[in-house]
VODRENMAR-643248 format. One record per residue (C-alpha): x, y, z; residue in one letter; residue number from 1. Coordinates in steps of 0.001 Angstrom, whole numbers, plus 500000, padded with zeros to 6 digits. Layout:
N
+--------+--------+--------+--------+-----+
|     c1 |     c2 |     c3 | residu | num |
+--------+--------+--------+--------+-----+
|      X |      Y |      Z |      A | NUM |
...
+--------+--------+--------+--------+-----+
END
This chain:
386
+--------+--------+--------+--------+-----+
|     c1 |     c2 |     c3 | residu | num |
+--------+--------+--------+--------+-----+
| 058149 | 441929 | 761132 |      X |   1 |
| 059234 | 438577 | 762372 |      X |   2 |
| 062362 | 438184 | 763834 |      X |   3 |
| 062300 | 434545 | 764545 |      X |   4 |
| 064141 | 431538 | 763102 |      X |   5 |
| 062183 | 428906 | 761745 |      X |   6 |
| 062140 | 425529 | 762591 |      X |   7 |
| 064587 | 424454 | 759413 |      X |   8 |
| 066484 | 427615 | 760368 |      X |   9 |
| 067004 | 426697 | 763819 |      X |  10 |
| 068232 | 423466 | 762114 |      X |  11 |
| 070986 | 424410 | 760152 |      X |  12 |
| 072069 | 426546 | 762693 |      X |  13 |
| 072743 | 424072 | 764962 |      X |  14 |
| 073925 | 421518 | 762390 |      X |  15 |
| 076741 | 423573 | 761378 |      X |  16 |
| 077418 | 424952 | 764606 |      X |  17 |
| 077700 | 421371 | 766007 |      X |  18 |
| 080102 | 420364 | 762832 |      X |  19 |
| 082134 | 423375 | 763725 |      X |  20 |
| 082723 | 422668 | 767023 |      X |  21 |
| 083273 | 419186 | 766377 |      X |  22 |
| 085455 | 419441 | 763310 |      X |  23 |
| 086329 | 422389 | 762729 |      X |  24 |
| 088145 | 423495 | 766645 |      X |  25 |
| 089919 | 420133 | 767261 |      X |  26 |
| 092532 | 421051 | 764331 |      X |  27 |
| 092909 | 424823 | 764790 |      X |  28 |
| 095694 | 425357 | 767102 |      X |  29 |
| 097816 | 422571 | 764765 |      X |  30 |
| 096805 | 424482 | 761574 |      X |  31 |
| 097642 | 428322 | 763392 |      X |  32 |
| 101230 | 426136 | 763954 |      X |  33 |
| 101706 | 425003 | 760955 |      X |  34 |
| 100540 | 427422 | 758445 |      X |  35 |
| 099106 | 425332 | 756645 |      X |  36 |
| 096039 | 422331 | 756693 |      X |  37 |
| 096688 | 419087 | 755967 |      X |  38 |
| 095543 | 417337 | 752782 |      X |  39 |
| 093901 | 414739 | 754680 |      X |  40 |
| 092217 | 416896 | 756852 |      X |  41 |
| 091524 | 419287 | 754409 |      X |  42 |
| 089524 | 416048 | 752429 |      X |  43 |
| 087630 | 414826 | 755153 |      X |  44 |
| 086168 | 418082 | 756444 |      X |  45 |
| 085043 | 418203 | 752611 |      X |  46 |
| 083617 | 414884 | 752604 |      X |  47 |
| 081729 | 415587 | 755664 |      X |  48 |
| 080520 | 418228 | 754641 |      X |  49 |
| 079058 | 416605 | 751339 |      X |  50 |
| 077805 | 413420 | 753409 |      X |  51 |
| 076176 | 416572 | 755169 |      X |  52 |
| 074240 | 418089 | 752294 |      X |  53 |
| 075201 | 421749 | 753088 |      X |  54 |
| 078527 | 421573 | 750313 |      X |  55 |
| 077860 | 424587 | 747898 |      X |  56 |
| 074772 | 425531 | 750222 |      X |  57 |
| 074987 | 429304 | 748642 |      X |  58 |
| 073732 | 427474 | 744883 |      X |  59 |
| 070288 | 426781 | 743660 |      X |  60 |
| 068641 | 423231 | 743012 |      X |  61 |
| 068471 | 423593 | 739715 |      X |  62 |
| 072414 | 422848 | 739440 |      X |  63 |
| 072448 | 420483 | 742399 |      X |  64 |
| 072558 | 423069 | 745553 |      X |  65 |
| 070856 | 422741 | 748678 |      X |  66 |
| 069090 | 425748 | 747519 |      X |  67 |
| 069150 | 427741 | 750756 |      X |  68 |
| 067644 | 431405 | 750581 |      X |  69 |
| 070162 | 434340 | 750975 |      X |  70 |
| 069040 | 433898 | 754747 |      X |  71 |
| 069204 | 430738 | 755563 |      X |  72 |
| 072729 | 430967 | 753699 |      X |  73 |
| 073978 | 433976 | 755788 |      X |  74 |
| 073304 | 431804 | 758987 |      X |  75 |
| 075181 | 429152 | 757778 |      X |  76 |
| 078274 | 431306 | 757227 |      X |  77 |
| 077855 | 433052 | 760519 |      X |  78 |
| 078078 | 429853 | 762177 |      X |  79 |
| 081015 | 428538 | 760276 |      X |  80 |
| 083099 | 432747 | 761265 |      X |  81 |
| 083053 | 430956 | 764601 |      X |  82 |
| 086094 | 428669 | 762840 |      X |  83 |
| 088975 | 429216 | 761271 |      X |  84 |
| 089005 | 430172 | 758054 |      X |  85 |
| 091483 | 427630 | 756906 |      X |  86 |
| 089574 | 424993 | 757567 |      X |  87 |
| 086335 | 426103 | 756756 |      X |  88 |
| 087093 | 427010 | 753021 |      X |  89 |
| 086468 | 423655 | 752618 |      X |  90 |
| 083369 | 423374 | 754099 |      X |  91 |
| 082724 | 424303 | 750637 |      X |  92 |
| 081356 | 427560 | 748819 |      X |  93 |
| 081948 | 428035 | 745258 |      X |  94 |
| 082205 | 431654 | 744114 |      X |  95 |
| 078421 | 432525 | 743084 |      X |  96 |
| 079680 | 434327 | 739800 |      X |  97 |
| 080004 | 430666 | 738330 |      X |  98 |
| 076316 | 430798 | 737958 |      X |  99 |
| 077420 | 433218 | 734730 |      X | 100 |
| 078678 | 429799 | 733140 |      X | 101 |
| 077060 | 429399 | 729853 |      X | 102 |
| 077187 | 425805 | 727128 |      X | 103 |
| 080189 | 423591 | 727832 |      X | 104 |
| 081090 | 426010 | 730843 |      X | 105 |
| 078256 | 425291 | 733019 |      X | 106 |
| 079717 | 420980 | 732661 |      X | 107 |
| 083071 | 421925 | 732958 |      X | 108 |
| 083141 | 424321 | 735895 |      X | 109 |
| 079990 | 424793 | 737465 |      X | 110 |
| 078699 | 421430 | 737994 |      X | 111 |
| 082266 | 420268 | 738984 |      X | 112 |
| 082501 | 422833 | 741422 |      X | 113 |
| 079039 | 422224 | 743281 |      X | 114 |
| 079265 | 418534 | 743788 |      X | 115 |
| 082930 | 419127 | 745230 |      X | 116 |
| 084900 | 417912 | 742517 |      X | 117 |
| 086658 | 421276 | 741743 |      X | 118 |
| 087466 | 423933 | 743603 |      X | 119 |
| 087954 | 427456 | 742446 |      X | 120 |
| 089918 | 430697 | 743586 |      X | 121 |
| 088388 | 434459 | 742334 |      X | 122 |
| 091310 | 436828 | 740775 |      X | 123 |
| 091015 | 440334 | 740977 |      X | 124 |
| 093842 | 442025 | 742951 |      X | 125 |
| 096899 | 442918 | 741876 |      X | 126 |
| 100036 | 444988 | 743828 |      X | 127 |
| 098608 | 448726 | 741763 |      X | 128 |
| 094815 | 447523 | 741489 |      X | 129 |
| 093343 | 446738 | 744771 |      X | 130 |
| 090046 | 449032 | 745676 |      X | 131 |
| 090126 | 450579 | 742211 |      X | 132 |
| 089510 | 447471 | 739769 |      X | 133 |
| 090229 | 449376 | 736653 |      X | 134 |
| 093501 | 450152 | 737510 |      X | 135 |
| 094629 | 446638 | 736997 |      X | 136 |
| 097623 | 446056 | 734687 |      X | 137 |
| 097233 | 442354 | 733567 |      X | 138 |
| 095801 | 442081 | 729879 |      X | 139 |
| 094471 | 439969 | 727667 |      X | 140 |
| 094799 | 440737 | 724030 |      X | 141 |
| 093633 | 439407 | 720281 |      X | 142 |
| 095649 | 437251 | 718968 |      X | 143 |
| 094022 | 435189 | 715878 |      X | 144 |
| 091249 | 433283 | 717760 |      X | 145 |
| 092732 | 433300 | 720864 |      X | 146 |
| 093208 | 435567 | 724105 |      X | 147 |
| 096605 | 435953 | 725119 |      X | 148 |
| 097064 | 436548 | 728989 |      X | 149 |
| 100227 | 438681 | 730625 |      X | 150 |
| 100516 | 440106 | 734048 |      X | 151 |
| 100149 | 439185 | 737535 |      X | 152 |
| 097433 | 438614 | 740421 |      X | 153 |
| 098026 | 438873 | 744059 |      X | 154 |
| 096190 | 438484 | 747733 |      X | 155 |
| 094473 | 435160 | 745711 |      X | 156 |
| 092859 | 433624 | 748356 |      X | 157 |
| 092241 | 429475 | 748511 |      X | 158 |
| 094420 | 429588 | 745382 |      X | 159 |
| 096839 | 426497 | 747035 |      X | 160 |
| 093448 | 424280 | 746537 |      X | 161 |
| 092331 | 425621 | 743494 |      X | 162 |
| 091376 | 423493 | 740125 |      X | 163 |
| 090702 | 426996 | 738088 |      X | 164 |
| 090761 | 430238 | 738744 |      X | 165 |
| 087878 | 433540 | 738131 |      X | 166 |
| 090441 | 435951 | 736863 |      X | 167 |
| 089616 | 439566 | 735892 |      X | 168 |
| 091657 | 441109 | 733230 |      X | 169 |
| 091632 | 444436 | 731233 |      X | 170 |
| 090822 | 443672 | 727450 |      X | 171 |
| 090435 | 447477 | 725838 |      X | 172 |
| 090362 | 451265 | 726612 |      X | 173 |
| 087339 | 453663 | 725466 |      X | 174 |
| 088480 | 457252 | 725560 |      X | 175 |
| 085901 | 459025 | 728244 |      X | 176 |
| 085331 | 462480 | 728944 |      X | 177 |
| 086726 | 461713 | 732114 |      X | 178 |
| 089742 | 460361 | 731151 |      X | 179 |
| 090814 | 456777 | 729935 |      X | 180 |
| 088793 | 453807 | 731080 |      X | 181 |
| 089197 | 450152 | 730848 |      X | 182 |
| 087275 | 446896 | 730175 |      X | 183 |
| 087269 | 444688 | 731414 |      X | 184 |
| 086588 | 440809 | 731003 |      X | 185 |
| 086144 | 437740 | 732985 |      X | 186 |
| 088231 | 434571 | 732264 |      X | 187 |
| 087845 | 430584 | 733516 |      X | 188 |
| 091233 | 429591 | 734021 |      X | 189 |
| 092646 | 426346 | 734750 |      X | 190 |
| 095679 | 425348 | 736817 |      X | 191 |
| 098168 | 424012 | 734337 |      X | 192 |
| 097561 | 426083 | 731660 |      X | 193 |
| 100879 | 426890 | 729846 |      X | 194 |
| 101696 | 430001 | 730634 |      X | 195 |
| 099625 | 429963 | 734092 |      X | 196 |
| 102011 | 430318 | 737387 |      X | 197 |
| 100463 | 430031 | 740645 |      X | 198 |
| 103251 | 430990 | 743144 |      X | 199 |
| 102957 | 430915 | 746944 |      X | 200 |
| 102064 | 434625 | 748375 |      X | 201 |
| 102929 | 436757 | 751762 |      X | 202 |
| 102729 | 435848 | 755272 |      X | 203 |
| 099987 | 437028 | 756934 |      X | 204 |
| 099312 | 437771 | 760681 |      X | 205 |
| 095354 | 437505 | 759882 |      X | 206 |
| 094065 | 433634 | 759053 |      X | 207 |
| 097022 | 431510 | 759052 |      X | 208 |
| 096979 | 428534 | 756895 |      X | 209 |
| 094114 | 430065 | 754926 |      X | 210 |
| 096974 | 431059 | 752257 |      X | 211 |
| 097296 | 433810 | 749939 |      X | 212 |
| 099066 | 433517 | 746274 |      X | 213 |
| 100497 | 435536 | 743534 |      X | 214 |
| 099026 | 434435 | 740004 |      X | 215 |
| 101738 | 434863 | 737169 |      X | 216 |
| 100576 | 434881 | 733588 |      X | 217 |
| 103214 | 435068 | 730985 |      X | 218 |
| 101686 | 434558 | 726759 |      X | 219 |
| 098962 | 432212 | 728673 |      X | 220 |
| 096406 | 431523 | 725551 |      X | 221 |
| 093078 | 431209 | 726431 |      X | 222 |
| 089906 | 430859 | 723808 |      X | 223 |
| 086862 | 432336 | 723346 |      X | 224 |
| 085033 | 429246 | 725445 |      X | 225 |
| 086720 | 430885 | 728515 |      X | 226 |
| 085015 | 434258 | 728623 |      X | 227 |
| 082789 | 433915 | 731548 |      X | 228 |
| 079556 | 435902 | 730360 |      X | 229 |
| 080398 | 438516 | 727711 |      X | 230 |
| 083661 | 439836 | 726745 |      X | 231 |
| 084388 | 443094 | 728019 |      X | 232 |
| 081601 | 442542 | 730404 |      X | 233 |
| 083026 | 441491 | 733357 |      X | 234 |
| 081867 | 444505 | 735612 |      X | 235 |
| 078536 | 442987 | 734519 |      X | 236 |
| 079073 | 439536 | 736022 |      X | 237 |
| 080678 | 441105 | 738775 |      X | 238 |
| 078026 | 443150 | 739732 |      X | 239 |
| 075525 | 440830 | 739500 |      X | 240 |
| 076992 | 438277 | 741538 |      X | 241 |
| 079646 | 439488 | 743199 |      X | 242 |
| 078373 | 442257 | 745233 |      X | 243 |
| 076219 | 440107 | 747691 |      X | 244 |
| 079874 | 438397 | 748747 |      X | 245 |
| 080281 | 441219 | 751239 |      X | 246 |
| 077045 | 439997 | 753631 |      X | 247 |
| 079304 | 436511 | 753895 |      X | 248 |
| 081933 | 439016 | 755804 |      X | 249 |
| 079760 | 440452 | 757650 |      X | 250 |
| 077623 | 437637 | 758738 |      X | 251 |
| 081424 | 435608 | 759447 |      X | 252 |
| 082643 | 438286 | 761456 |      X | 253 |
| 078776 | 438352 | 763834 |      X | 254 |
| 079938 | 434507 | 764520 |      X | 255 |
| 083026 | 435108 | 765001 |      X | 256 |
| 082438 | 437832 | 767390 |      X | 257 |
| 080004 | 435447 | 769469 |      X | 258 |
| 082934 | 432996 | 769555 |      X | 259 |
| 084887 | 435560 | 771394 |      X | 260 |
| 082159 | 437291 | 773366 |      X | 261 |
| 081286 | 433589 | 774714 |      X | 262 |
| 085538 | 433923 | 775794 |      X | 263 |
| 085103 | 437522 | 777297 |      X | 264 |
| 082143 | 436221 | 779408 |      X | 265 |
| 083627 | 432971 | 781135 |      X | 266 |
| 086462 | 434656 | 781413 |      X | 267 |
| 085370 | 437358 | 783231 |      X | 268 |
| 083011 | 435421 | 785438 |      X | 269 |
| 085744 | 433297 | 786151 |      X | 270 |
| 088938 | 435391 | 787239 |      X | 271 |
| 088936 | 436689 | 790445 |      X | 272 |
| 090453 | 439972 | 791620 |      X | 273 |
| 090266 | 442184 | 794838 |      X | 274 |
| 088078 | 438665 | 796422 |      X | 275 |
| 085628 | 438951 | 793672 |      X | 276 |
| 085071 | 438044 | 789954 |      X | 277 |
| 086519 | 440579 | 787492 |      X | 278 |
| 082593 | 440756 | 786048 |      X | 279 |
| 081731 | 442710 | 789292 |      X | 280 |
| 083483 | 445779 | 788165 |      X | 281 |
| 082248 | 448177 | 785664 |      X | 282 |
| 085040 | 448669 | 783931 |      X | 283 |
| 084557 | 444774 | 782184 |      X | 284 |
| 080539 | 444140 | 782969 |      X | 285 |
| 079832 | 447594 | 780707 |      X | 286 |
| 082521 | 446648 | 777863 |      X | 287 |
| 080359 | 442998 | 777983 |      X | 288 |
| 077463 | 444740 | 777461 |      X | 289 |
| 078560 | 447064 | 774611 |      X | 290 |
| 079524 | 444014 | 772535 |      X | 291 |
| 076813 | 441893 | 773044 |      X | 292 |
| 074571 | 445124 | 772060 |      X | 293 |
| 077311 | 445611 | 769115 |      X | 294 |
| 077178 | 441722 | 768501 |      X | 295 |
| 073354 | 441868 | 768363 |      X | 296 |
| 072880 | 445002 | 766661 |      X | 297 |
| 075360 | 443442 | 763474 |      X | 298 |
| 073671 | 440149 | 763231 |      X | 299 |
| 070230 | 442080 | 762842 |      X | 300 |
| 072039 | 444666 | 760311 |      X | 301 |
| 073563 | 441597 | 757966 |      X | 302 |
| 070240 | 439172 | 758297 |      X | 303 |
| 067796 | 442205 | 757054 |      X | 304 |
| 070345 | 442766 | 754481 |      X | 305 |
| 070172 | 438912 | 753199 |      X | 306 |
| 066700 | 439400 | 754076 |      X | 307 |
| 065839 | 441949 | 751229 |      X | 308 |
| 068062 | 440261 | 748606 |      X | 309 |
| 065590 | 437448 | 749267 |      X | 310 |
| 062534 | 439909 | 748601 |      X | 311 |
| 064256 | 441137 | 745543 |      X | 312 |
| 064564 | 444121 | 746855 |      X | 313 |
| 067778 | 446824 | 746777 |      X | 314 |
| 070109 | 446046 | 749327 |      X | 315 |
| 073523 | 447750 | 748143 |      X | 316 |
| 073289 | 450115 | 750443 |      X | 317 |
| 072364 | 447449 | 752764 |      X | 318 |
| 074971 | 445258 | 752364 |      X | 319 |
| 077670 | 447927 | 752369 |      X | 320 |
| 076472 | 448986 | 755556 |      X | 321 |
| 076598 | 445544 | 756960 |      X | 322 |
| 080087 | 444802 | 756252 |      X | 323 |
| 081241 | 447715 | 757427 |      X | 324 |
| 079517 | 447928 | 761189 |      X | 325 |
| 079681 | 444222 | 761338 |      X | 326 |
| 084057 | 444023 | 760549 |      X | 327 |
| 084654 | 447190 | 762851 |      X | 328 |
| 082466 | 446052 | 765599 |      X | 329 |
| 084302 | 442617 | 765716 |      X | 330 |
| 087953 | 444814 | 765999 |      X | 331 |
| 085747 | 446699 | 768825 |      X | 332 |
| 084800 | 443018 | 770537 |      X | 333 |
| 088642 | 441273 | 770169 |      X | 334 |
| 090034 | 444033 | 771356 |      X | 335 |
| 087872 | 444474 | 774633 |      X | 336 |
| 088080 | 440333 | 774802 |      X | 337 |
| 091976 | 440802 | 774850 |      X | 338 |
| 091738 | 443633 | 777313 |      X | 339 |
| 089333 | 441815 | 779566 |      X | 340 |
| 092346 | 438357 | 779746 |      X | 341 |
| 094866 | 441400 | 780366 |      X | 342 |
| 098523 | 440101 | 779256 |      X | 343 |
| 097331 | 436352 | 778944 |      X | 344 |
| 095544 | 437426 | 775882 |      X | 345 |
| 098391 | 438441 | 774000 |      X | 346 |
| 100189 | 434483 | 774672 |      X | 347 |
| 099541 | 432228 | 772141 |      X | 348 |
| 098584 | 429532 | 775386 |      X | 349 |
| 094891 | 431299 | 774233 |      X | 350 |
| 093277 | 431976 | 771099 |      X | 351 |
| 092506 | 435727 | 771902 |      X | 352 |
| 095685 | 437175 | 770571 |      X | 353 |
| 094623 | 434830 | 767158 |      X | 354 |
| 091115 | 436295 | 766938 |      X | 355 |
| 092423 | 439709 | 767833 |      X | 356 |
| 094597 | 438916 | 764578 |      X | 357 |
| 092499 | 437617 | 762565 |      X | 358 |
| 090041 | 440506 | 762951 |      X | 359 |
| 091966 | 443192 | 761618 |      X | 360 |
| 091680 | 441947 | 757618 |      X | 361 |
| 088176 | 441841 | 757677 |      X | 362 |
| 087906 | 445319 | 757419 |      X | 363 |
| 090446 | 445386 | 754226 |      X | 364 |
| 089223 | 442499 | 751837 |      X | 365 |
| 085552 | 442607 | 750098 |      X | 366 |
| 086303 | 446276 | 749856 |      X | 367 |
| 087803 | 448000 | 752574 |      X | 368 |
| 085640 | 450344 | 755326 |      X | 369 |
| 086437 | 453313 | 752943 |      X | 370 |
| 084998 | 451569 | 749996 |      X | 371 |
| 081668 | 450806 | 751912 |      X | 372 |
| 081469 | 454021 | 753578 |      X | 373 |
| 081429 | 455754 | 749934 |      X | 374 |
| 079184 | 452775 | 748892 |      X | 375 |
| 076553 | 454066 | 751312 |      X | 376 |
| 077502 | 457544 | 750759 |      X | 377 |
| 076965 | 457268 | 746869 |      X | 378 |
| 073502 | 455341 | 747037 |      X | 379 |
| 072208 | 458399 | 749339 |      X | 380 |
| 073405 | 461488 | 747500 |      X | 381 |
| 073024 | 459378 | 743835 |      X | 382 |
| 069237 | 460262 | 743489 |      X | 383 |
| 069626 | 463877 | 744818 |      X | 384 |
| 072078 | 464452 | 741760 |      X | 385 |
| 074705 | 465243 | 744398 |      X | 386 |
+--------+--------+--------+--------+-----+
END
């Protein structure tokens, strides 16, 4: 087995690693401020990023993507988890379901949204259907030849930017032996849309400026042409390409972690106590080796992960697995990094008390640590019939 990069891996490493640190860090400490990333900057990261080549990186040729493998992709998003996520949402990466798009879809969504023209915002949440999907209370129901829309979406990430939204919705119940269940269908929505609110959401500690907002739908009509894949299939197109969404978490959170191992390290080498640096003592050389054993040991995890989607092999298990070590060992690494600075770390003067922040939502959204623990769980006991 060859762990090795190649020569074009090696390459888009340190292309987007460079743009990162040249684009991405100048503006973060103005956007953590602010709340919020200005149009203009917001534009020409996007540009760049075209000019670039890598926009929509995670989308095949045949649509007009790079056409990276699931590999080279994951390295690309582990370099850009070094950045903040409000500013590198627009580095560009539609949501992968839009591959689903079918006829007049596939010229009025996909295509738009790979060369950068549109940009879309995936809708599942809402305030009583978080982890368990079929809970969700907002409908769509027959009326003539139309859908008619009514309910609410929260937690919408990138929804501020968005041209159209991926919204799930329940559209029937079959009776089960097990009790009621829903189905549940997959809409293309566009802003505008009478009907269609997009309101702005919660504050969060975690990723500021990479906004959250509550979707409103009140008699929205939608037709038939807006099904994305088959009506009451959208667990279908969800678990097709939806599922593999969980390795970007993971593979952010591995850069992200480097980004504040590389602090923990300088830092530590630097600062001087007792007439020698603070790295001297065990109590701060061991926690820097944990993490960059940790650190290591994640980035492995999440590449053979991406690594066997490429093979076309199973990787649930996999990928569950990834996201969860990978999200709980960067909460492991900020909070060591944090302890290492001592009560500089919590003052916003540094960015330690931001990526100690920002770490703890990884662990919730993509499914939270529960979710993947009974993901793995379920694919080991499944084929014992337990």
């Amino acid at each position: 087995m060859n762990f090795g990069l190649t020569d074009e891996q090696e390459m888009i490493v340190s292309t987007v690693r460079s743009f990162v640190e040249k684009e991405i860090y100048p503006h973060e400490a103005a956007v953590e401020k602010a709340g919020a990333v200005p149009a203009e900057i917001a534009q020409d990261i996007k540009q760049k990023v075209l000019d670039l080549g890598f926009y929509a990186s995670n989308f095949p040729e045949s649509v007009g993507g790079p056409g990276l493998s699931h590999v080279d992709f994951a390295l690309v998003e582990r370099e850009l988890g070094r950045g903040s996520m409000a500013l590198t949402h627009f580095f560009g990466r539609p949501q992968n379901i839009l591959m689903a798009c079918m006829d007049d879809q596939i010229d009025r969504y996909l295509l738009p949204a790979v060369r950068g023209e549109k940009m879309d915002a995936l809708a599942m949440t809402e305030p009583d259907a978080g982890s368990d999907v079929r809970g969700m209370k907002c409908t769509a129901t027959r009326d003539g030849d139309d859908w008619v829309l009514n309910g609410s979406k929260h937690f919408i990430s990138g929804a501020d930017h968005a041209d159209f939204f991926i919204v799930f919705v329940a559209t029937g119940v079959d009776e089960t032996p097990r009790g009621p269940k829903k189905r549940i269908t997959c809409f293309l929505v566009d802003r505008g849309t009478p009907g269609f609110e997009v309101a702005r959401g919660y504050n969060s500690v975690s990723h500021r400026g990479y906004m959250n907002c509550i979707l409103y739908f009140d008699q929205c009509r939608l037709s038939d042409a807006q099904v994305l894949g088959e009506v009451d299939g959208g667990f279908d197109v969800m678990n097709e390409w939806l599922y593999a969404t969980r390795i970007t978490v993971a593979t952010m959170a591995v850069g992200r972690a480097r980004r504040v191992y590389d602090h923990a390290v300088d830092y530590a080498a630097g600062r001087n106590q007792f007439g020698q640096p603070i790295a001297k003592f065990q109590g701060v050389s061991f926690q820097i080796a944990d993490m960059i054993t940790e650190i290591d040991a994640a980035d492995l995890l999440t590449l053979s992960s991406a690594w066997r989607l490429d093979q076309g092999l199973p990787a649930n298990r996999e990928i569950a697995s990834a996201k969860l070590y990978a999200s709980e060992m960067l909460a492991r690494v900020t909070d060591a990094t944090l302890q290492i600075h001592g009560g500089m770390g919590l003052m916003d003067e540094l960015p330690i008390e931001r990526f100690w922040r920002d770490a703890r939502v990884e662990r919730i959204w993509d499914g939270t640590s529960e979710i993947q623990r009974h993901i793995i769980s379920r694919e080991i006991f499944r084929p014992l019939g337990a």
